[in-house]
N, C-alpha and C positions, 0 to 999 in steps of 0.2 A: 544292542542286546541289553536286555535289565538284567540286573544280577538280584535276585532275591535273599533276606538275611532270615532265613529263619532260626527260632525262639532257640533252636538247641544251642546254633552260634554264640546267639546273644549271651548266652549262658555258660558256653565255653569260652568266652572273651570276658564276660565277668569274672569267670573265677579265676583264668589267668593274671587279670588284676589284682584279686586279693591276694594271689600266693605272692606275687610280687611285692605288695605291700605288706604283707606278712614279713617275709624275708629280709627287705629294707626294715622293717622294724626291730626287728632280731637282731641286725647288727652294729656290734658294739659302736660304731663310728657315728651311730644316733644315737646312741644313751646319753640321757642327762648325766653330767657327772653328780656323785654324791657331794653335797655340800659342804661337807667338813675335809673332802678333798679338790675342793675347785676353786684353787690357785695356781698362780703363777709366782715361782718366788727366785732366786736367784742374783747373781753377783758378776759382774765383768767392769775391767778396769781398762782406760783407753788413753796411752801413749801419743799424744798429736806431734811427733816427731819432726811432722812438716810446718809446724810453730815453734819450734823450739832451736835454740840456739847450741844445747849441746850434743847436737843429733846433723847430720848434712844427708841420712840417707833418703828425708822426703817422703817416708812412707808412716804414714799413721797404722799401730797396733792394737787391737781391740783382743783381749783374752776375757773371753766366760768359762765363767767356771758356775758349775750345777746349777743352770739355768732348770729348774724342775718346773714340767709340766702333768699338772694333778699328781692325777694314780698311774700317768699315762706312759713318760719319757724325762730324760732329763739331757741338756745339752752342755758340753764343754768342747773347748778347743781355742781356733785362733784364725780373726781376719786382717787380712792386710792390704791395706788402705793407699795405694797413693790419689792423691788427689787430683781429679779428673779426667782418669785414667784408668782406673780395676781395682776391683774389693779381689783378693783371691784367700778364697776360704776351706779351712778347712776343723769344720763344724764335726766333730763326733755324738750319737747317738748312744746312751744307756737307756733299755728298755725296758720296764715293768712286766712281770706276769700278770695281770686280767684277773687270773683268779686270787694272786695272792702279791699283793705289791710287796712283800717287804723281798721275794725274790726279784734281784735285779740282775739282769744278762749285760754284760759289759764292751760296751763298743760294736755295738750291732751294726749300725751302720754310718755313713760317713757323707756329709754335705762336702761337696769338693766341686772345686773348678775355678773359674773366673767370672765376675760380674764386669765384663770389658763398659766402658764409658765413652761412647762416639765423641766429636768434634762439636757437635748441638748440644750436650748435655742429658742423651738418652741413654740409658743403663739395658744393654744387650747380654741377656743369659746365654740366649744361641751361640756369638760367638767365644764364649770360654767357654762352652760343656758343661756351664753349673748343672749340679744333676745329686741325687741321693743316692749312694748305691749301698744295696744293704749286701754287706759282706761274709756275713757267719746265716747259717741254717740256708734255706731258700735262697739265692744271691741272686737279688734284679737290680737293677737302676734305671731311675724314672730321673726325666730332666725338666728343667725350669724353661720355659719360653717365655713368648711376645715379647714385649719392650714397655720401658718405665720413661716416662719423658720427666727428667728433674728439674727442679726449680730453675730457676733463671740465674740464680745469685748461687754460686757456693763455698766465695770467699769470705770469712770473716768481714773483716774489714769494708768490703762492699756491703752490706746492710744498712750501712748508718746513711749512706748515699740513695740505696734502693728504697728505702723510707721515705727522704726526700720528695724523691719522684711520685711517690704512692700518692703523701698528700694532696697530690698534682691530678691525679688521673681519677681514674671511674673507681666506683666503689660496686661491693657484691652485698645481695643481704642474704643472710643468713635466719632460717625459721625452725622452731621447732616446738613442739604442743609438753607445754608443762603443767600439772594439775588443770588439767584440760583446758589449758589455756595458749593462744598463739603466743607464744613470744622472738622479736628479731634481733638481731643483731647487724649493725654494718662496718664491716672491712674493707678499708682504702688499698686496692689493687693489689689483693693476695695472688701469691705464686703457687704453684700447684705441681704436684706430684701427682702425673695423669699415667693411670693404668692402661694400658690398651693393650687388651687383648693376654694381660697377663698369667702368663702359667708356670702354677704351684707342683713341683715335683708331689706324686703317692710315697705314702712311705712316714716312716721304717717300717711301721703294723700293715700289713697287706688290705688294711678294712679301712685305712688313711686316705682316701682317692684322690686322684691328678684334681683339679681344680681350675678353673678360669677366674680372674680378678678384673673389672673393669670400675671405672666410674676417677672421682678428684679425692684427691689428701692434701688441702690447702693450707698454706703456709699464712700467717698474719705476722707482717714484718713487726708494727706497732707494738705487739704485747709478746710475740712468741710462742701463738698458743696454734692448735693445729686444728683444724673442721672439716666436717664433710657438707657438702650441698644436697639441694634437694633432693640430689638423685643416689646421694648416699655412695659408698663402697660395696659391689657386691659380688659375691661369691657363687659359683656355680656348680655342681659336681654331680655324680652319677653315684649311687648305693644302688646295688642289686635291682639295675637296669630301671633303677627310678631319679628323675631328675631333681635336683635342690636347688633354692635358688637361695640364697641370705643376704640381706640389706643392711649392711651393718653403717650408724648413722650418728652424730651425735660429738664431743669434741675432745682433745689433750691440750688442757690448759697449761701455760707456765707460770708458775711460780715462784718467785724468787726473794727469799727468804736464810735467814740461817738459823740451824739450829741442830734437834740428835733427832732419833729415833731408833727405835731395835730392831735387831736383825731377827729373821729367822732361827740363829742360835743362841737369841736373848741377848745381844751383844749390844752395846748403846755405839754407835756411829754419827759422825756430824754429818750435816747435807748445808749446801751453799745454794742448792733451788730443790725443785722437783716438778712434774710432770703431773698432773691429776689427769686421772682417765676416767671415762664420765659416756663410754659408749655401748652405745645400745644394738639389740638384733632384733630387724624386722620389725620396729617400732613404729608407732603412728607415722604414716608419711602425712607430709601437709602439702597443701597447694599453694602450690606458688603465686598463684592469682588473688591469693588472703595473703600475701605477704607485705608487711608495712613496718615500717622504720617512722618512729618518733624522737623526734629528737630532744624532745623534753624529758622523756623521761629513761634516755640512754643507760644511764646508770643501775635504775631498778631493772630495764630488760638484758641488760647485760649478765647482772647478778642471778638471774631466774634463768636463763640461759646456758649457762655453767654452773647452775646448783648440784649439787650429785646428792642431793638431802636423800632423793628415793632412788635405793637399790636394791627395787625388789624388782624390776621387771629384767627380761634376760639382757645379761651385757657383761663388760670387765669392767671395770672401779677399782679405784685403790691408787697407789703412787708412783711412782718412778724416780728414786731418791739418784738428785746429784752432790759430788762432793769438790769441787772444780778448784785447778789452783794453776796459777799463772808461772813459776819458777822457770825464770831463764826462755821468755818469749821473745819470739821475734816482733820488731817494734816499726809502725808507718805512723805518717804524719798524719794525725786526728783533726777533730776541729778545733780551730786556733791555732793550727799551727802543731801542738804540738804531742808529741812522741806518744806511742799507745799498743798496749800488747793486741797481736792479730787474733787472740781469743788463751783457753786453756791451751796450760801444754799439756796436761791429764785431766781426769775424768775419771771419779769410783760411782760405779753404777750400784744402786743396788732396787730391783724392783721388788715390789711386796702389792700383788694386786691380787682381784676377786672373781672369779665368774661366778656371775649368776644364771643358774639356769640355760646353761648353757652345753651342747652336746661335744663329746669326743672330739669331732671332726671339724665343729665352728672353731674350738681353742685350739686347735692343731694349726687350722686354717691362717689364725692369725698370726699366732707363732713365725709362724715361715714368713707369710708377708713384713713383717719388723727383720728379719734376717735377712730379707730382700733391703728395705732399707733402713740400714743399719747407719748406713752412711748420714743421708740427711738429717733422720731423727735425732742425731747426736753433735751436728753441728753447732747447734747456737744453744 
């Protein structure tokens, strides 16, 4: 039997389009944020308990306080770490009014459960119930699924070894178009933080959606700095029964330096490294087929690579200030022989980063994924 489409269909299938895209446009979880409000600022201090010598209970304590996101939400609370076993969190939400930020509703809703850690080294939200439940007004809870396959190494002290090996083994390269130009990079057997199939709890804002995370967040023992590959980090989500898709691409370098800088309440603070963020949304993809590594001039494509000179196109940029101190570590036998702390025993975070051009839902988006791995990002 044929089925015939006539024009009036056609026409009632288009404007059901547009109302959909209407609709998707109208809400708030696609708006740019305004400029002079799209940041990311806040403060959390990290207790590495299970390095330290004046502590036997093994568990690492991460407390944030006013993690502020935009105009949007702001996170405090506290996770807890033992290591290779369960982050178990319990993250509080303070909400924004939309129309009027400086009204803030207080403890809306609450990140809770457990990030259980298998016997391989994969981070399972399924089985601890990690999940958002928003508790005051409308009360739902949405949960975290799929699984996070972690790095290979998550002992301190294993790096200086896992390095070793690196030099040993295959290398990746890494590409990306700068002042319109390819530039590579090559890493000696980076370890990788593989998404599969990961899912982002909706929430606290009802306009926040569930989300899928797939793709690599690779690790570069060599320098400590973190990259995505070709195929980028990306995000997936549904607005008003329209699908999204975001490619978020691009690197977090380490830096390791000392020195101050200001806080958000003009406060001069020391850092002992920091984190540069230097990542982009939906950025030129390049092809892997034009990818090439010279080795002469490593150093200039290195530096072109991790430039963050232009940030005008959409992404986050800005720092990730560490302030890291050794007092009272636990000590192994280093190279030569001799004795050597297994890493900090603390850690004062303080981030102070940018979005550019970026919507409601993208910065929300990543927010949650850094609270997913809270763990690794803070390791080394």
């Amino acid at each position: 039997m044929t089925i015939r489409i006539v024009p009036a269909t056609l026409a009632c299938a288009a404007g059901l389009l547009a109302a959909s895209t209407a609709l998707a446009q109208q809400s708030p979880a696609l708006k740019e944020i305004p400029a002079d409000k799209a940041k990311l600022t806040g403060a959390m201090t990290v207790d590495y308990n299970s390095r330290s010598m004046r502590s036997s209970s093994g568990t690492d304590l991460y407390e944030i306080s006013d993690l502020s996101v935009a105009d949007l939400m702001i996170l405090k609370g506290s996770v807890q770490r033992t290591p290779g076993k369960s982050l178990v969190y319990s993250v509080k939400f303070d909400v924004m009014n939309p129309s009027n930020p400086s009204q803030i509703a207080r403890e809306v809703a609450i990140m809770r459960g457990d990030l259980q850690i298998d016997a391989n080294g994969r981070y399972n939200p399924d089985a601890g119930r990690l999940r958002i439940d928003v508790v005051k007004g409308n009360q739902t809870s949405s949960a975290f699924g799929g699984s996070i396959q972690g790095r290979n190494v998550t002992r301190w002290w294993e790096v200086g070894e896992q390095f070793r090996k690196a030099q040993k083994e295959a290398t990746k390269i890494y590409s990306r178009v700068v002042d319109g130009k390819l530039v590579s990079i090559q890493v000696k057997n980076p370890d990788p933080l593989r998404f599969e199939r990961t899912q982002l709890a909706a929430g606290p804002f009802s306009f926040l959606p569930e989300t899928r995370v797939s793709g690599n967040l690779d690790y570069d023992y060599e320098l400590g700095n973190w990259l995505t590959d070709a195929n980028g980090v990306t995000f997936t989500y549904t607005v008003a029964d329209r699908s999204f898709t975001d490619r978020v691409s691009g690197s977090i370098r380490f830096v390791e330096e000392e020195n101050t800088f200001t806080d958000k309440a003009g406060k001069k603070r020391p850092y002992t490294g920091y984190y540069e963020y230097n990542l982009r949304w939906n950025e030129q993809a390049v092809n892997t087929d034009q990818s090439f590594f010279d080795g002469g001039q490593a150093q200039a494509q290195s530096d072109a690579f991790f430039s963050a000179a232009d940030q005008s196109k959409p992404g986050l940029y800005g720092r990730v200030y560490y302030n890291d101190s050794e007092d009272a570590c636990k000590r192994v036998k280093g190279e030569g022989g001799k004795d050597q702390c297994v890493g900090p025993t603390r850690s004062e975070v303080n981030w102070d980063l940018k979005a550019e051009k970026l919507t409601y839902a993208q910065l929300a988006n990543w927010v949650k994924l850094e609270m997913l791995i809270l763990g690794p990002l803070t390791d080394e």
